[in-house]
N, CA and C of each residue as an Amber inpcrd file, in Angstrom:
protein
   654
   2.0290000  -3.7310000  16.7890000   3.2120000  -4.5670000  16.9610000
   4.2040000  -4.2600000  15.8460000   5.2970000  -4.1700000  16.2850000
   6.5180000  -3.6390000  15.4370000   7.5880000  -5.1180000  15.2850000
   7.8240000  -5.0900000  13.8120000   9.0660000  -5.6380000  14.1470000
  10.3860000  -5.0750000  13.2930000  10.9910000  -4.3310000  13.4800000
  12.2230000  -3.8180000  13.2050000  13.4620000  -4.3870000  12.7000000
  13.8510000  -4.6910000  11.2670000  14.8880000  -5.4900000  10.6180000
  16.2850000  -4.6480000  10.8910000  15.9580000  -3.3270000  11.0420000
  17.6020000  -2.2280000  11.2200000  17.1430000  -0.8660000  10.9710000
  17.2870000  -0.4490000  11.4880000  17.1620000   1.6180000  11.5520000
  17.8630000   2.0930000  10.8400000  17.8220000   2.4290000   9.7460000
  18.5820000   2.9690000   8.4910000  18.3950000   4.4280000   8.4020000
  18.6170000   5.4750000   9.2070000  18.0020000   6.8850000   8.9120000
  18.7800000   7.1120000   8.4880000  17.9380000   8.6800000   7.0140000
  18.2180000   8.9530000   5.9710000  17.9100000  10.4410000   6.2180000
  18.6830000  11.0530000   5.6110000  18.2750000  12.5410000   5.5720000
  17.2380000  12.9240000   4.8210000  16.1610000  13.9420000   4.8790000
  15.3740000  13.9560000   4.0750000  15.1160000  15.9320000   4.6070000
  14.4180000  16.7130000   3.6940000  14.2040000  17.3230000   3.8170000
  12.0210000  17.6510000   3.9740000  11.6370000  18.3410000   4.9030000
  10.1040000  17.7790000   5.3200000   9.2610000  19.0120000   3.8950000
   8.3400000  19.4050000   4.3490000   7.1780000  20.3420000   4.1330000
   6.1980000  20.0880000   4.6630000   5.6550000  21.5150000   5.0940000
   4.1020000  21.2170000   5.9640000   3.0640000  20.7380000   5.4520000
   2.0260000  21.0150000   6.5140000   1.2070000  20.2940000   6.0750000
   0.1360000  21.3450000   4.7670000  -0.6110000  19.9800000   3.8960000
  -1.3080000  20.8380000   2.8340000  -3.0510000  21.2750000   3.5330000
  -3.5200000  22.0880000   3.8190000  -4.4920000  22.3870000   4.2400000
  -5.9060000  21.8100000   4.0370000  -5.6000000  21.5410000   2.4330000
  -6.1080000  20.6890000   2.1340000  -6.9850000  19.6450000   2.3910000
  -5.9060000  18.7530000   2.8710000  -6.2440000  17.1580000   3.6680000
  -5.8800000  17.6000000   4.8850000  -6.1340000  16.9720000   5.6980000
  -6.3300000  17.1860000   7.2310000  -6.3600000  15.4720000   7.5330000
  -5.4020000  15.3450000   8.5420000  -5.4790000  13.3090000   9.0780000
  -5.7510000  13.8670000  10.7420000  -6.5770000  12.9870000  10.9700000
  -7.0470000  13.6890000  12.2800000  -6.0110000  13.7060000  13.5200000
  -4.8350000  13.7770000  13.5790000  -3.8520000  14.6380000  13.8740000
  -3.3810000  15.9010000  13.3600000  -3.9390000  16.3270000  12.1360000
  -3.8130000  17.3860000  11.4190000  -2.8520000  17.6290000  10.6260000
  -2.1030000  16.5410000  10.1000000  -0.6400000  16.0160000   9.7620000
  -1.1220000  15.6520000   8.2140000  -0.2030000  16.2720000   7.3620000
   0.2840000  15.6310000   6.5080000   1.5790000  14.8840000   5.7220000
   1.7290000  14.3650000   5.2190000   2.9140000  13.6970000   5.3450000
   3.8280000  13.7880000   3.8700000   5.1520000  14.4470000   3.7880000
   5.9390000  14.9070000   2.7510000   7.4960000  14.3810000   2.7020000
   7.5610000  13.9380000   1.5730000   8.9940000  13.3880000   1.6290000
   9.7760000  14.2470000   0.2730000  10.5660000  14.9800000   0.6720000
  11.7980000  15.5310000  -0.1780000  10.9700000  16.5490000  -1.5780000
   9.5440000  17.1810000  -0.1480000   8.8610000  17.6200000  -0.8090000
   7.6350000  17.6640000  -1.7990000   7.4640000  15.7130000  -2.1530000
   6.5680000  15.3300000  -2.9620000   5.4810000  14.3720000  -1.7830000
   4.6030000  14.4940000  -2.1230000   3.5180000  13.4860000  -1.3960000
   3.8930000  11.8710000  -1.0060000   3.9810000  11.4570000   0.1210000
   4.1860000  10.1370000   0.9360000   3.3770000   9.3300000  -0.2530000
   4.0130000   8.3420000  -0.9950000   3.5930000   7.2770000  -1.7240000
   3.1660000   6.1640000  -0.7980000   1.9050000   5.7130000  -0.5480000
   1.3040000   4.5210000   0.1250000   0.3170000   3.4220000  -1.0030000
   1.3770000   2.6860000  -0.9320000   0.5470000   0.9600000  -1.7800000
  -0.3270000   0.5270000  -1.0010000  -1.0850000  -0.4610000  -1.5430000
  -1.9250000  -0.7880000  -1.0450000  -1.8820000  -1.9020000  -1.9510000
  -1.9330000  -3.2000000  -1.3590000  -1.6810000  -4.6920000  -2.0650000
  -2.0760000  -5.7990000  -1.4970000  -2.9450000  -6.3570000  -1.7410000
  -3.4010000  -7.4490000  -1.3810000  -4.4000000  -8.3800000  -2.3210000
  -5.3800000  -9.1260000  -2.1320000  -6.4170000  -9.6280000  -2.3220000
  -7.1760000  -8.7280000  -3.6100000  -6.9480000 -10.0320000  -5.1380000
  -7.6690000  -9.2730000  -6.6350000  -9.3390000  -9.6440000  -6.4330000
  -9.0420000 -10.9050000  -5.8690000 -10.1790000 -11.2760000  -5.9800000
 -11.3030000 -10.6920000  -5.6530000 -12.5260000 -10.5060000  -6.3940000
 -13.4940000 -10.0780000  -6.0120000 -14.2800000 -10.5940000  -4.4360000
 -14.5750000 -11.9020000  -4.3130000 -15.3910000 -12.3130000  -3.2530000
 -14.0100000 -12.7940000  -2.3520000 -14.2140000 -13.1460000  -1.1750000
 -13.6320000 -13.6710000   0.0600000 -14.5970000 -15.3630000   0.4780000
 -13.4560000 -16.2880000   0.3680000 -14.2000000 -17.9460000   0.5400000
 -14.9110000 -17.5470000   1.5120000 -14.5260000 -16.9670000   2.4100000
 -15.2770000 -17.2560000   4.0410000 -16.2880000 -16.4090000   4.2550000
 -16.9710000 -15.9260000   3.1560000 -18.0320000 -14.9560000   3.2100000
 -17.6470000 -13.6210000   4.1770000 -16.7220000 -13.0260000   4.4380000
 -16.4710000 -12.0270000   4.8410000 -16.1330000 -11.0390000   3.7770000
 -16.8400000 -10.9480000   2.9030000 -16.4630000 -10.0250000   1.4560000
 -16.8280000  -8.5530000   2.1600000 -17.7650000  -7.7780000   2.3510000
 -18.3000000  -7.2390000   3.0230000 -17.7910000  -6.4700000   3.8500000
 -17.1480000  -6.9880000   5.3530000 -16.4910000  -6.5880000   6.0580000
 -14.8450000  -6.2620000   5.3330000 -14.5300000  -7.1280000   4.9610000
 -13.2120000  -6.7740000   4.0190000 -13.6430000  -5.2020000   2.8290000
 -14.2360000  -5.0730000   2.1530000 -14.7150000  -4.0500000   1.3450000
 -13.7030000  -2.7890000   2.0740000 -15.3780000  -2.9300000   3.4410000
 -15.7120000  -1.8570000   4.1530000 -14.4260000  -1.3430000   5.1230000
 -13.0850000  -2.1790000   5.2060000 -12.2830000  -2.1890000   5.5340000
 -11.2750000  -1.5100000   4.7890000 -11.2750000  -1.7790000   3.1910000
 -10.2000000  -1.1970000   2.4980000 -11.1540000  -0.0920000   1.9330000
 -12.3300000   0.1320000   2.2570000 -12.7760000   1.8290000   1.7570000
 -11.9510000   2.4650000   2.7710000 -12.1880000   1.8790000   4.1050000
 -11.9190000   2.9990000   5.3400000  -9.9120000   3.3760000   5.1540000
  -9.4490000   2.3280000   4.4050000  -8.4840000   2.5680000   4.4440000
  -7.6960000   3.6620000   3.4020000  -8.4990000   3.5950000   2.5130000
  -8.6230000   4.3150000   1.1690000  -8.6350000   6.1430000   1.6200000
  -9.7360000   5.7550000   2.2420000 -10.6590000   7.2580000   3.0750000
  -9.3360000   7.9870000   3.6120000  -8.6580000   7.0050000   4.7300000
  -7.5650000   7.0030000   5.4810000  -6.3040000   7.7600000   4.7450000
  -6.2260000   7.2080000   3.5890000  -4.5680000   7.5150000   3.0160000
  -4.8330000   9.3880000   2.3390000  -6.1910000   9.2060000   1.7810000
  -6.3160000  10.5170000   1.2310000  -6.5120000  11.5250000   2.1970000
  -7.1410000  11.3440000   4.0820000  -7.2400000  12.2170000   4.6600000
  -6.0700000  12.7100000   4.9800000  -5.0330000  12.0590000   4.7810000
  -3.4940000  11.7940000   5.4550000  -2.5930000  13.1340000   4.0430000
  -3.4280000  13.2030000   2.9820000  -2.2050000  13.7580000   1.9460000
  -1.7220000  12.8540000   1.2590000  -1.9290000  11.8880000   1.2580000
  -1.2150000  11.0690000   0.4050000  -1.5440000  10.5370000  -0.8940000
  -0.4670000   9.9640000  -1.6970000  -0.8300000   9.3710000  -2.8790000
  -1.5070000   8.1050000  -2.5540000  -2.2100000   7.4500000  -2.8810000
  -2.6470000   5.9770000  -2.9830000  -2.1290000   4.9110000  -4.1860000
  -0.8960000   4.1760000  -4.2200000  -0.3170000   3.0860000  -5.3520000
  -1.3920000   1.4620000  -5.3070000  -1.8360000   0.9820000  -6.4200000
  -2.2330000  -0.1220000  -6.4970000  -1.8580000  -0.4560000  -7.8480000
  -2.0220000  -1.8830000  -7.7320000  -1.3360000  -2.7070000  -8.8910000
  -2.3460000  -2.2030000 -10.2450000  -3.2110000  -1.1030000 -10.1570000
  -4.0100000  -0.7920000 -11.2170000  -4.9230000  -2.0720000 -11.4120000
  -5.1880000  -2.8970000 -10.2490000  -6.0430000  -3.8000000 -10.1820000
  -7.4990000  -4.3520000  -9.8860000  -8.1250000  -5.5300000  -9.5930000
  -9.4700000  -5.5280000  -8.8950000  -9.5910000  -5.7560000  -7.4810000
 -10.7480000  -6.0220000  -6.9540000 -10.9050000  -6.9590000  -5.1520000
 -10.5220000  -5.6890000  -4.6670000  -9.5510000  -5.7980000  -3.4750000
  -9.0380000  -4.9950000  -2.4040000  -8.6480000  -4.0510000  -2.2730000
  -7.5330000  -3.5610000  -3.4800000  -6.8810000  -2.3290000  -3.7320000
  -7.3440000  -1.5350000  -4.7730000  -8.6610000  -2.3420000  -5.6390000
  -8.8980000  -1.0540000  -5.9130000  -9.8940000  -0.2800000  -5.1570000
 -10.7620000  -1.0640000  -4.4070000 -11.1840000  -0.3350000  -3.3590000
 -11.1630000   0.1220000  -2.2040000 -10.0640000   0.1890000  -1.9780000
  -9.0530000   1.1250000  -1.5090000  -8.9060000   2.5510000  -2.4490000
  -7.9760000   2.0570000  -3.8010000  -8.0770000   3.0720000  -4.3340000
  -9.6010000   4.0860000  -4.4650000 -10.3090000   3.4700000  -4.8180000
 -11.1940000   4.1280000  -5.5300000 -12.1170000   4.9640000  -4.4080000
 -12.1230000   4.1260000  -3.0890000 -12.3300000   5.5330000  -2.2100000
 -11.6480000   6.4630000  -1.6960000 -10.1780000   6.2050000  -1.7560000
  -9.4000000   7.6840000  -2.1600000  -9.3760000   8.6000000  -3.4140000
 -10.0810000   7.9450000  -4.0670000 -10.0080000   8.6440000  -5.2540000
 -11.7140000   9.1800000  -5.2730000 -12.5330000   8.9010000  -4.4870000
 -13.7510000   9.7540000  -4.3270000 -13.5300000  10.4590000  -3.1460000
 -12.5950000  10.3700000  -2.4030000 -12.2710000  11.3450000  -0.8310000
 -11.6030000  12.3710000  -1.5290000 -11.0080000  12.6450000  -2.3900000
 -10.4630000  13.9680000  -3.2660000  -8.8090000  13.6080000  -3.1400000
  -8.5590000  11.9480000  -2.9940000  -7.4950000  11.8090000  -2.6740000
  -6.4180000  11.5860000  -4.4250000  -5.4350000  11.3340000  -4.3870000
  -5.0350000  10.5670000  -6.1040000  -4.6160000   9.0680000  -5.7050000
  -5.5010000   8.1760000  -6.6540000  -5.2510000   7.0030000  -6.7950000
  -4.3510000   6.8620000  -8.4010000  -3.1900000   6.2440000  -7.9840000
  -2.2380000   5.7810000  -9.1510000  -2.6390000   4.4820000  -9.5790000
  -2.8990000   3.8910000 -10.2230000  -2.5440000   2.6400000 -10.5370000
  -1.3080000   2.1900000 -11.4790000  -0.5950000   1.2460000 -10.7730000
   0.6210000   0.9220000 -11.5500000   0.4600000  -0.6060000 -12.3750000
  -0.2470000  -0.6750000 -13.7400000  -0.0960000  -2.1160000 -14.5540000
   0.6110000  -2.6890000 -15.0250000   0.0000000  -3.8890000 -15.0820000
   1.0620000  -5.3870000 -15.7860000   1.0950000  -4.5040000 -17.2660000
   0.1350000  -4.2190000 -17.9640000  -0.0200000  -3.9740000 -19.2600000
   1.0940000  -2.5430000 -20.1360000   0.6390000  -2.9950000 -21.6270000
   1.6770000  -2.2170000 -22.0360000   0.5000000  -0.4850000 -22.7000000
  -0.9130000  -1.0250000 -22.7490000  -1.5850000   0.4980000 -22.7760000
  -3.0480000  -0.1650000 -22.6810000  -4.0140000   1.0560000 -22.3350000
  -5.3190000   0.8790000 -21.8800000  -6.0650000  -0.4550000 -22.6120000
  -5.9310000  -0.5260000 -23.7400000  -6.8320000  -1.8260000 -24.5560000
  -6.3020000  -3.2850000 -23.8110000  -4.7050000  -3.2920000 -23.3900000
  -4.2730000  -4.4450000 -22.8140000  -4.4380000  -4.6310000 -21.6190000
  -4.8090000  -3.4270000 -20.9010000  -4.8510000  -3.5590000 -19.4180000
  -6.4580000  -3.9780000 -19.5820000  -7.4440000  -3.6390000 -20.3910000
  -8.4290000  -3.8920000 -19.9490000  -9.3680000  -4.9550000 -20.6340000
  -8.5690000  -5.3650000 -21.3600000  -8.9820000  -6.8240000 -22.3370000
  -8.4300000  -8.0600000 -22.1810000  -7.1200000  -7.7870000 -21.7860000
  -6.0850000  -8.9760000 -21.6970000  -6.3740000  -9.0890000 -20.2660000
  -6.0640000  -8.2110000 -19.4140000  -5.9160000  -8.4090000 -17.9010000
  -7.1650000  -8.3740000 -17.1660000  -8.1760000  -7.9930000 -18.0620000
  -9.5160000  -7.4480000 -17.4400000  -9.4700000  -6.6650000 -16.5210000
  -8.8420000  -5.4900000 -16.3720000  -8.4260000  -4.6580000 -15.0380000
  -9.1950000  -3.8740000 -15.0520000  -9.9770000  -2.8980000 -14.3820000
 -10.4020000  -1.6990000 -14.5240000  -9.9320000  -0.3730000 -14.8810000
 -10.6600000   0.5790000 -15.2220000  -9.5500000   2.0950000 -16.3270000
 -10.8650000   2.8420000 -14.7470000 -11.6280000   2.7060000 -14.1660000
 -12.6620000   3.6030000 -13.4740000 -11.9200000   3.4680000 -12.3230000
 -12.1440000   4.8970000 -11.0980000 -11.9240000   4.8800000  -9.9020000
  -9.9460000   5.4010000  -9.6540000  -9.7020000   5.4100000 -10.7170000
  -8.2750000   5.1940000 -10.9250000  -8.4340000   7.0400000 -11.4030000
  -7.4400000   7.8820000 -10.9320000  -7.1550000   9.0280000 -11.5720000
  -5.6880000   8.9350000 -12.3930000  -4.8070000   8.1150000 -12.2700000
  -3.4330000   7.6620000 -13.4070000  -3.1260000   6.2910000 -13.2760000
  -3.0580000   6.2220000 -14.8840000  -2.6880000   4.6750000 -14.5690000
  -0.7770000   4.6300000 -15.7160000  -0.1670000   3.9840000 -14.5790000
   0.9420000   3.8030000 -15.0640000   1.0780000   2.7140000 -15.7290000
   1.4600000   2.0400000 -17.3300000   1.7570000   0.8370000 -18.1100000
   3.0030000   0.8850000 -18.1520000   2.9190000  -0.5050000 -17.4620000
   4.5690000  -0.9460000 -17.1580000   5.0660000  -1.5770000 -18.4470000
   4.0880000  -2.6080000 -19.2250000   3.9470000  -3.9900000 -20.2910000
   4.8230000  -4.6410000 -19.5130000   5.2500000  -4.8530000 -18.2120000
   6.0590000  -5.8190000 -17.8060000   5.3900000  -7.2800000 -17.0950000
   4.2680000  -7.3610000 -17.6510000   3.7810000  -8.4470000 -16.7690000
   3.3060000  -8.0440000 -15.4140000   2.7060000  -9.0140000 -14.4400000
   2.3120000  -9.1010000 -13.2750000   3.5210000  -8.7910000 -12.4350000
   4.5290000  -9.8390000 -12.3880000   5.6750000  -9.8040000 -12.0360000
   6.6300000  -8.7440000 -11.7450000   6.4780000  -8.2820000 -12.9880000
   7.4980000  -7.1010000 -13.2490000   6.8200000  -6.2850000 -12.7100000
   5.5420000  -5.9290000 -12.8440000   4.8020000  -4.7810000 -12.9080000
   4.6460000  -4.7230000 -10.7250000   5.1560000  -5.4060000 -10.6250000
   5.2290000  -5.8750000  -8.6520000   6.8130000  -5.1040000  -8.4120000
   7.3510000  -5.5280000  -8.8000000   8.6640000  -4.6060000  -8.7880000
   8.5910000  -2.9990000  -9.2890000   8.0580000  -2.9000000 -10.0040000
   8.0140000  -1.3960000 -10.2810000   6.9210000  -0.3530000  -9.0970000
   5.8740000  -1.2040000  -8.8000000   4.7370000  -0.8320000  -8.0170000
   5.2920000  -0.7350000  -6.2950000   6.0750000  -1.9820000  -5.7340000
   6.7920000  -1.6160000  -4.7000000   7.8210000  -0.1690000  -4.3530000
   8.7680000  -0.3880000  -5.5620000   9.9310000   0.5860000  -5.7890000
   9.2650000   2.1650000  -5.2750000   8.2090000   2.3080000  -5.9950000
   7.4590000   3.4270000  -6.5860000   7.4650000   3.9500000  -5.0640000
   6.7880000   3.2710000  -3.8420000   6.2880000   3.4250000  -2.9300000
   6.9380000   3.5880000  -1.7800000   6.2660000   4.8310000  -0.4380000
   7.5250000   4.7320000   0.6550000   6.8860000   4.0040000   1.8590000
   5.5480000   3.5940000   1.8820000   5.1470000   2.9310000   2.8150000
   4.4210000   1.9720000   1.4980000   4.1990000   0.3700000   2.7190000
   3.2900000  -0.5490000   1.1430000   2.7120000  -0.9650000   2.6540000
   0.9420000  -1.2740000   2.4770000   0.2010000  -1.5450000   3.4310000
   0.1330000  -3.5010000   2.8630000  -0.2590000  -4.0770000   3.6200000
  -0.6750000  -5.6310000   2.9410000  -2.1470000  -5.9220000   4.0410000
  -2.9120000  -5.8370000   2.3000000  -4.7830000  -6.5480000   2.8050000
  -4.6980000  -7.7710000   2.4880000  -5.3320000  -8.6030000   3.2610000
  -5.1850000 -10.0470000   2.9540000  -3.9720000 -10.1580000   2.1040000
  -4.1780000 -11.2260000   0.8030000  -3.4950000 -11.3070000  -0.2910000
  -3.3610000 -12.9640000  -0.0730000  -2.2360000 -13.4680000  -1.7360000
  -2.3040000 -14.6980000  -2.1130000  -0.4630000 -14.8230000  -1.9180000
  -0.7110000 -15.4320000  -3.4090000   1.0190000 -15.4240000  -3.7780000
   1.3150000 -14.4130000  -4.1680000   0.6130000 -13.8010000  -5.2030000
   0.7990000 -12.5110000  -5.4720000   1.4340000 -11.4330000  -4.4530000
   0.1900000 -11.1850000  -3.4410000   0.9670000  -9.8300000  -2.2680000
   2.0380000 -10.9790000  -1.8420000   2.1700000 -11.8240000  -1.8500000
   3.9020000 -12.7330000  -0.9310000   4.9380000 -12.1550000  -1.5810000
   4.5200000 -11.8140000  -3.3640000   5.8680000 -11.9520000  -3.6710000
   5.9120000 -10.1930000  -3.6460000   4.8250000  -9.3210000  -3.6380000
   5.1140000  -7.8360000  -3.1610000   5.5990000  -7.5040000  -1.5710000
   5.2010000  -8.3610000  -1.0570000   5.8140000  -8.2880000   0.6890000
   7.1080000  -8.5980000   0.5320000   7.8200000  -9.5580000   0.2600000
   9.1780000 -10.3580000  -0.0250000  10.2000000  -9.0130000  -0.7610000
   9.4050000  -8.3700000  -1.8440000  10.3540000  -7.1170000  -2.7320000
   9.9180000  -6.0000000  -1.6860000   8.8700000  -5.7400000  -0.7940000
   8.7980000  -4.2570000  -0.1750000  10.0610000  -4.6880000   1.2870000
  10.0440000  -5.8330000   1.3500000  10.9250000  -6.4750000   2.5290000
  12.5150000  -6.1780000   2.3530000  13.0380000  -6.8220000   0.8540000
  14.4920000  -6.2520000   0.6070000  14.4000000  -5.2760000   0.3020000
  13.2980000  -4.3860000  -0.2290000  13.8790000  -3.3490000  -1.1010000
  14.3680000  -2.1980000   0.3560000  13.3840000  -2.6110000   1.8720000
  13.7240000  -1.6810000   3.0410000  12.4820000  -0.9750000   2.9330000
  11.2750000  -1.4850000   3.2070000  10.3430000  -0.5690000   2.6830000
   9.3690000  -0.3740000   4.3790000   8.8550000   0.6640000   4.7170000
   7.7830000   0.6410000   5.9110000   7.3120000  -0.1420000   5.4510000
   6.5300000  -1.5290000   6.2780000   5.1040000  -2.3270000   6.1110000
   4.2860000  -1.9690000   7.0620000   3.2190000  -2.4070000   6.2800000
   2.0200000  -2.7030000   7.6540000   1.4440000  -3.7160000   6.6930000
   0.8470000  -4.6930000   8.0140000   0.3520000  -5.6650000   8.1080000
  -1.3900000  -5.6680000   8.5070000  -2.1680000  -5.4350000   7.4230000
  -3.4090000  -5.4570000   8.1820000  -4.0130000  -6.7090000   8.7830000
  -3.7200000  -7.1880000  10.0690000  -4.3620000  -8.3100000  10.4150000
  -5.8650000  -8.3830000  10.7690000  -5.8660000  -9.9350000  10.4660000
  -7.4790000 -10.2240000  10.8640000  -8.4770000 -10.2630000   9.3620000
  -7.6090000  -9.7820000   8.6810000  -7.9680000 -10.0380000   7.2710000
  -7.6050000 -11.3150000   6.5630000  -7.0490000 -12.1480000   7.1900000
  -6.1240000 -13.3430000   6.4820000  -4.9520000 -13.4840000   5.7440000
  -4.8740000 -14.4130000   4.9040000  -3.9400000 -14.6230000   3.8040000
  -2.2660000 -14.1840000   4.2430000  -1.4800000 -13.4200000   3.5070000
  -0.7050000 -13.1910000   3.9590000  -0.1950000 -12.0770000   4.9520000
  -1.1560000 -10.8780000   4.8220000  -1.5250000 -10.1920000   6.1680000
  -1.1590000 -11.2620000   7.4160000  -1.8740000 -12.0080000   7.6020000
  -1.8510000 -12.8330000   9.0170000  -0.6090000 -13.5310000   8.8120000
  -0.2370000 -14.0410000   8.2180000   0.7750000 -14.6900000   8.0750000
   2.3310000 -14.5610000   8.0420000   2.8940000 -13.1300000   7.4390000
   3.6420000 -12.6590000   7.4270000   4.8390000 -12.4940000   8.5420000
   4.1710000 -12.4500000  10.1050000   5.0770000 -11.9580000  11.1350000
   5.8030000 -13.8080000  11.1210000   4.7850000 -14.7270000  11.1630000
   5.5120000 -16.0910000  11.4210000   6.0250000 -16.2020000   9.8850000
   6.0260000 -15.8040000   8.9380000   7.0670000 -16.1680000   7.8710000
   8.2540000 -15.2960000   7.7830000   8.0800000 -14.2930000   8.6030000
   9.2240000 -13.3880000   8.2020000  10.0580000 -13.8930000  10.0120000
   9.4590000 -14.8510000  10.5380000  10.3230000 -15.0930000  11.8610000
  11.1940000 -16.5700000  11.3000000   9.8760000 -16.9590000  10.4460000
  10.8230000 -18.4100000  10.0080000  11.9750000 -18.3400000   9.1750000
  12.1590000 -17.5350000   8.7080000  12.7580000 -17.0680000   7.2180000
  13.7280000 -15.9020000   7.6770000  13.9290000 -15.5460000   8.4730000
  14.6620000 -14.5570000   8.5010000  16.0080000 -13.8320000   7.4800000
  15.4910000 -12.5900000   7.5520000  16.4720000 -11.7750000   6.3620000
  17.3050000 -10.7350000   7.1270000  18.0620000  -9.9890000   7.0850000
  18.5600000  -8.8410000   7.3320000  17.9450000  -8.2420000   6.2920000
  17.3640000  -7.0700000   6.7830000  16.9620000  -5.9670000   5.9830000
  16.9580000  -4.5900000   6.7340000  16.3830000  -3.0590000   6.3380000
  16.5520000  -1.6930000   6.7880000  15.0950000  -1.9120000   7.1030000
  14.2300000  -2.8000000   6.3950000  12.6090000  -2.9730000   6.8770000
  11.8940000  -2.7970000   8.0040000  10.9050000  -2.3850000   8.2580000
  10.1490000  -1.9440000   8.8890000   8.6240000  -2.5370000   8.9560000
   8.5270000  -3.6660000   9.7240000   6.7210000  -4.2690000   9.5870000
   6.3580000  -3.8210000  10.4890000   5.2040000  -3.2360000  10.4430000
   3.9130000  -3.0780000  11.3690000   2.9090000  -3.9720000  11.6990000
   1.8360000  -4.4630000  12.5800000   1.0260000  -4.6370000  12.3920000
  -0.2570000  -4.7340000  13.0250000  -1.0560000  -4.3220000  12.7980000
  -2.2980000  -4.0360000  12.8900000  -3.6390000  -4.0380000  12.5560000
  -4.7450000  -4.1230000  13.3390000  -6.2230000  -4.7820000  12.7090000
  -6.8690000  -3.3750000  12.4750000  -6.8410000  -2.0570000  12.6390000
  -7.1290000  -1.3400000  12.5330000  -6.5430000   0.0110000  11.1750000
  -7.4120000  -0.1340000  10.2140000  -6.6910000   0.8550000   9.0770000
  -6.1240000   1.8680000   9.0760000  -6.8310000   2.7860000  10.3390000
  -6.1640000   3.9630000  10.2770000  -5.1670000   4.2800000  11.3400000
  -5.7900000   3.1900000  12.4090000  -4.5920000   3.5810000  13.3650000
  -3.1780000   2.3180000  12.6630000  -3.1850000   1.5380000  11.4310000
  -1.7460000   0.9340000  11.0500000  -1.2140000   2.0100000   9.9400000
  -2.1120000   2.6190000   9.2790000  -1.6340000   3.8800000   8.1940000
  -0.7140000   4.6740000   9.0430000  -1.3330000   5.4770000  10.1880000
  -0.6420000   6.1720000  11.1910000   0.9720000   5.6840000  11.6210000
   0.7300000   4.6330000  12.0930000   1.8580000   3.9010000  12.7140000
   2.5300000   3.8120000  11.6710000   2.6320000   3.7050000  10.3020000
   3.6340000   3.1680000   8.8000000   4.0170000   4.4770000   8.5740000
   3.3310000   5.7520000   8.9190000   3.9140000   7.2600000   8.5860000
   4.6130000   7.3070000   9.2790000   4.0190000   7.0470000  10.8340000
   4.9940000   8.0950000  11.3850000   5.9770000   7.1130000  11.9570000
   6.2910000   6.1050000  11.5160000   7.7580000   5.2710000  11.2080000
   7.9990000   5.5940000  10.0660000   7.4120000   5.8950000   8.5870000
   8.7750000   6.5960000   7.7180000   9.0430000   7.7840000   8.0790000
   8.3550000   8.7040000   9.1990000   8.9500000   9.6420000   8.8140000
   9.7380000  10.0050000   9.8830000  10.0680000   8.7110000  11.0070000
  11.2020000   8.7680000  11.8200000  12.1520000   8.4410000  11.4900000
  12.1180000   7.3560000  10.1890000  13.1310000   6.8200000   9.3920000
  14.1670000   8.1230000   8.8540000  12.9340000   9.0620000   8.0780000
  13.9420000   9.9110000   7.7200000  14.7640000  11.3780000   7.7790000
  13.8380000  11.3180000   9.2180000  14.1620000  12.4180000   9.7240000
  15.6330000  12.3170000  10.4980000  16.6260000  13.6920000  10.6620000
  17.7800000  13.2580000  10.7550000  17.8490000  13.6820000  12.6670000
């Protein structure tokens, strides 16, 4: 399910695919020459209330699996719970997991914030806080996926929303995943945005590419 804020196409120049990775279309995905940036944001928390921890995991590995078979970078808040495992099974699929932190260098990210430094192949220090460090982590990115999440992914959905960003919506996961299509109907914005959404990881990864890369193809 699509919902479409405005078609903003942009010129972009492509490159093929890297032989490399292989997405089982055989596609990889390149923007202005550098690797398709895909976030991944949702849910820090370690466990899930409703005892679906488990199925959620096994959901953001597959999605993880997903972004690196695709060529792509993998962005997370350099965090715990959801995205980093996400990250961290792109980052054992031979994929690169970035992490982008609140913190200002490794001792603060991992004392103050308790974040993890493992599973992560770069970690970017913002020292801008949570907050800040949500604005820089959106920006960064040309598709942003949303797993579950709290207030936190609301207020990264809300900045990937103005900034004009592809979404996808993983539903069936909860939180603001599920929630999103009726807040973004109640609330309505004009934006160039792009939500997706979908219960399936790889077939909503798919669908968020190959809407940016209709976006920017001329």
């Amino acid at each position: 399910m699509w919902k479409d804020f405005r078609n903003l196409p942009a010129r972009v120049e492509g490159r093929g695919a890297d032989s490399s990775f292989a997405s089982p279309a055989g596609k990889c995905y390149w923007f202005r020459g550098m690797k398709v940036k895909v976030g991944v944001m949702g849910s820090a928390g370690e466990a899930s209330p409703d005892g679906a921890g488990e199925a959620l995991r096994a959901k953001a590995e597959a999605l993880g699996r997903a972004v690196a078979a695709r060529g792509c970078v993998l962005l997370s808040g350099g965090t715990t719970g959801l995205p980093h495992a996400a990250g961290a099974a792109a980052h054992a699929a031979g994929g690169l997991h970035v992490g982008v932190s609140p913190a200002s260098d490794a001792r603060e990210h991992s004392e103050r914030y308790g974040l993890p430094l493992e599973g992560t192949d770069v970690l970017v220090y913002t020292g801008f806080g949570l907050k800040g460090r949500n604005v820089v982590l959106v920006r960064s990115c040309d598709v942003v996926i949303i797993f579950r999440g709290g207030m936190g992914t609301l207020n990264e959905l809300t900045i990937a929303h103005d900034e004009g960003r592809v979404v996808g919506c993983l539903t069936g996961t909860g939180g603001v995943a599920d929630e999103a299509e009726r807040l973004l109907n109640a609330l309505p914005k004009r934006s160039s945005g792009v939500v997706i959404f979908d219960e399936d990881p790889g077939r909503l990864l798919e669908d968020c590419l190959e809407a940016f890369t209709r976006r920017t193809e001329c």
